[in-house]
N, C-alpha and C positions, 0 to 999 in steps of 0.2 A: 305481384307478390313474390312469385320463383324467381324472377331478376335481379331480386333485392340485392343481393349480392354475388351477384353473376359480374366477372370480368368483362371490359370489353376489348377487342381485337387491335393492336396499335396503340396500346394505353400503359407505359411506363406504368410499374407497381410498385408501392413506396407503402409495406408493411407498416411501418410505425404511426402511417395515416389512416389503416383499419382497423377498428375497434374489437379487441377479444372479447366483450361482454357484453351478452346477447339482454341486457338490460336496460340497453341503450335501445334497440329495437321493439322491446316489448317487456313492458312493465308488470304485467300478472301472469306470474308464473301458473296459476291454477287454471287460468284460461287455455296456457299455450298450451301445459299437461292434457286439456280435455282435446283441443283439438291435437293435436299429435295422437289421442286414443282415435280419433276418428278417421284421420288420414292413415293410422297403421292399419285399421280394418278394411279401409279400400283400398290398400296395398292387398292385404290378404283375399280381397277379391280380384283383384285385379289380374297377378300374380298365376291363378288356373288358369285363367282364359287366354294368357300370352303362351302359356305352357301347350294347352290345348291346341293351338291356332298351329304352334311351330312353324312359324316364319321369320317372325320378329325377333332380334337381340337385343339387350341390355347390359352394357357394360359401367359398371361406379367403380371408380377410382377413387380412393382414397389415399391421403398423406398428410403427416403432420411430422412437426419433432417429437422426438422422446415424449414419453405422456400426453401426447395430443388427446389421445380419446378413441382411434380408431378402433381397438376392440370392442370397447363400450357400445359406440354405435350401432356396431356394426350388431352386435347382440342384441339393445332397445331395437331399430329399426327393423328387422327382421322374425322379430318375436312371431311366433304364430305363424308365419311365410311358410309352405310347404319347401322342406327343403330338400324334396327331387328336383326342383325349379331352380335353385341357388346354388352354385357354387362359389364356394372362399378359397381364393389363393394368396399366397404367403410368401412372398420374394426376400429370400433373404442373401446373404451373402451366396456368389454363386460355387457351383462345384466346379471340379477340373472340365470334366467334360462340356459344362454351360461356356467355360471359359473358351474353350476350344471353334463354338460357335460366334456368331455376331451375338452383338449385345442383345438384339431382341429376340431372337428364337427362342430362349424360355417361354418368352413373356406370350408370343404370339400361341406356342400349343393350348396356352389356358384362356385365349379369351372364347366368349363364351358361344355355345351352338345354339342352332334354331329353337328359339321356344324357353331360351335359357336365361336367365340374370348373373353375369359374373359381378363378383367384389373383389379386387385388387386391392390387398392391404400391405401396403407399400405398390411399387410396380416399377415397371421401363424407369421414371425419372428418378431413380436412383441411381443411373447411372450418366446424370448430369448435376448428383445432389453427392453424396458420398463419394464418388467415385472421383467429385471436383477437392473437394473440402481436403480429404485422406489422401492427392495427390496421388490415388491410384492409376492411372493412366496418364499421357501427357496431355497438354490442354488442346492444340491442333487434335486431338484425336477426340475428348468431352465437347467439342465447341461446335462440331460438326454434329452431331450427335441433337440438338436441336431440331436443326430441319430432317433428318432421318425422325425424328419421334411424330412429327406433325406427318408427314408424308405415309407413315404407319398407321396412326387414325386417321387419316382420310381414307386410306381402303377400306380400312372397318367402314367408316362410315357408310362408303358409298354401296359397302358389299352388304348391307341393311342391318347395323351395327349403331345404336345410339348410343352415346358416349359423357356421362356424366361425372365431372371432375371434382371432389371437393379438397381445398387444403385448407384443415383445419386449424385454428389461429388460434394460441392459446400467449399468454403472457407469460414471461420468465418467470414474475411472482408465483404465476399459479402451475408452472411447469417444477419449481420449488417444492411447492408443494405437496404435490401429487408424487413429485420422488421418495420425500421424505417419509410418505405415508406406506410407501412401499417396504421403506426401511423398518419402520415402527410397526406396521403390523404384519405378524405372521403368516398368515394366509394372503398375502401380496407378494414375499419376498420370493416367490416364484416370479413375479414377473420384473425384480430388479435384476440389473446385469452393471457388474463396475464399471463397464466401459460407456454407459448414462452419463456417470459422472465427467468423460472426459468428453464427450461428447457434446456438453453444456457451457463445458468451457470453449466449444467451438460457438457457442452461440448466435456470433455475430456474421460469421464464416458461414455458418448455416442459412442464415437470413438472407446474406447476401446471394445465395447459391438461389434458392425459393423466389428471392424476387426475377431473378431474371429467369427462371423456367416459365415462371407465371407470366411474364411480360411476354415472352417470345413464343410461349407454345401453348397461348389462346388464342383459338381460330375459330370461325364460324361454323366449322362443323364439331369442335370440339371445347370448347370453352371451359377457362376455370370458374369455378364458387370458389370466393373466400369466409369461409363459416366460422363466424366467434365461438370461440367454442370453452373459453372460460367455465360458460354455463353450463353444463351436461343436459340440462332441460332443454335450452333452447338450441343448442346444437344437436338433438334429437328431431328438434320439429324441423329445424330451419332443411337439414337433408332430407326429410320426410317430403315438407312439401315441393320440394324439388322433385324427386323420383315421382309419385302420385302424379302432380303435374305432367309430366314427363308421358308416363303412362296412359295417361287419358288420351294425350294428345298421339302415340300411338294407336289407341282405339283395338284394342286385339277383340278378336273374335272366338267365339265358339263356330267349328266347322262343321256346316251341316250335312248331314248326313245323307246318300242315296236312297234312300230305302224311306218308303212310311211307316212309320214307328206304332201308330194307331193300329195298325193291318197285323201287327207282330205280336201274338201270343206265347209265355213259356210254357210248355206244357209240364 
C-alpha cells in the first residue's frame, strides 16, 4: 500500500499520466479520515521512541507548485507530534552569504540529527526547479546539479539517514483555485504573493523542470512519491501512510537502562 505511489528508479515520468485525485485511489472519504486518525496516533507513538532511541534519522521532503498543499500537510500530518522531535525548514530564496557557498550547504546544516524528524518544505531541488525555469544560473551549471543531489542523499543515507520524498500533484484546475481563494478571502491573503501569478504562467516550464528531477533523482536509497494531492484528505493519508510505514519498519527503541528500576526508591 506505501508503494502505491512510489517511483521507480530508471522510469521516465510523464505527470499528465498521474492522477491528482486521490478519488481515483479511494472512494470513502470517511474511511480514509478514520484511518489517517489512526496512523497519525502511531505516528505520535512512534515519534518518542525514535527520539528516545537517538540513533535513527528521519528526513521528508516535501514540494509542490504554488498551492500544492505543503503547509497544510505538513500541519494535518504532524498534529499532536511532539515537536522537540520535528523540525521544519523553510528554503527560500537564498541570501548573499548562502550564495557565496555551494548550492547545498544550506540545505545540509538543516537536515536532521539523531533522534530527529526533519520536513523540508521546499529544499535542495529548487535548485534544479527555479533556479532552471528563472534562468538563474546557466544550464552546464543546473544540469550537473542532478547527480551532486543524488550523491548528497546517498550519504544521508548510508550515514543512517532515511529519506522520504513527496511531490505533491495538484491539477492547474485546482491550483486555480486555491489561488483565488487566497484572493477572496482575508485571512489567506497572507499567504498570496503576486509573483504566484507569474509563476503559473510558467506552468508548463515548471512541469517540465519536476518531471525530469523526478526521473533522474529517484534512487534506491531515496525514491520519489508522487501524491495526488487535489484532495487534501487523501493527500493527508496517502503521506501518512508512507512515514508510519516507514517508521515501523525502522523499529526504534526505547534504551534500556543500566540500573534496576525495581531496587530504586525516591525518598
Amino acid at each position: 500500500m506505501t508503494h502505491l505511489h512510489q517511483l521507480q528508479p530508471g522510469e521516465a515520468v510523464d505527470l499528465s499520466a498521474l492522477s491528482t485525485d486521490g478519488a481515483d485511489f479511494c472512494d470513502d472519504r470517511k474511511s480514509a479520515e478514520k484511518e489517517f486518525e489512526k496512523l497519525r496516533d502511531e505516528l505520535i507513538e512512534l515519534q518518542p521512541r525514535l527520539y528516545a532511541e537517538g540513533k535513527q534519522k528521519l528526513l521528508i521532503v516535501l514540494q509542490a507548485l504554488d498551492a500544492g498543499g505543503k503547509d497544510g500537510a505538513i500541519r494535518k500530518v504532524f498534529r499532536g507530534v511532539n515537536p522537540q522531535g520535528v523540525r521544519v525548514a523553510n528554503f527560500r530564496a537564498p541570501s548573499p552569504r548562502e550564495l557565496s557557498r555551494d548550492f547545498l550547504w544550506r540545505v545540509h546544516r538543516d537536515v536532521p540529527g539523531a533522534g530527529q524528524i526533519g520536513v523540508f518544505n521546499r529544499s535542495h531541488y529548487g535548485d534544479v526547479l527555479v533556479v532552471r525555469v528563472d534562468n538563474l544560473v546557466p544550464e552546464p551549471v543546473w544540469r550537473q546539479r542532478y547527480e551532486q543531489i543524488n550523491h548528497f542523499e546517498k550519504l544521508l543515507h548510508e550515514t543512517g539517514t532515511r529519506i522520504l520524498k513527496f511531490y505533491l500533484h495538484i491539477s492547474r484546475d485546482e491550483q486555480k483555485e486555491r489561488l483565488q481563494a487566497r484572493i477572496d478571502k482575508p485571512d489567506k491573503h497572507f499567504k498570496f504573493d503576486i509573483e504566484d501569478l507569474s509563476k503559473r504562467r510558467q506552468w508548463d516550464e515548471y512541469i517540465a523542470a519536476y518531471e525530469e528531477a523526478l526521473t533522474r533523482c529517484t534512487t534506491p536509497w531515496a525514491p520519489w512519491h508522487v501524491i495526488p494531492a487535489d484532495r487534501k484528505w487523501y493527500r493527508n493519508l496517502a503521506i501518512t501512510r508512507v512515514i508510519v510505514e516507514t517508521l515501523r519498519d525502522m523499529d526504534p527503541q526505547f534504551p534500556r537502562v543500566d540500573f534496576d528500576p525495581h531496587d530504586l526508591v525516591i525518598d
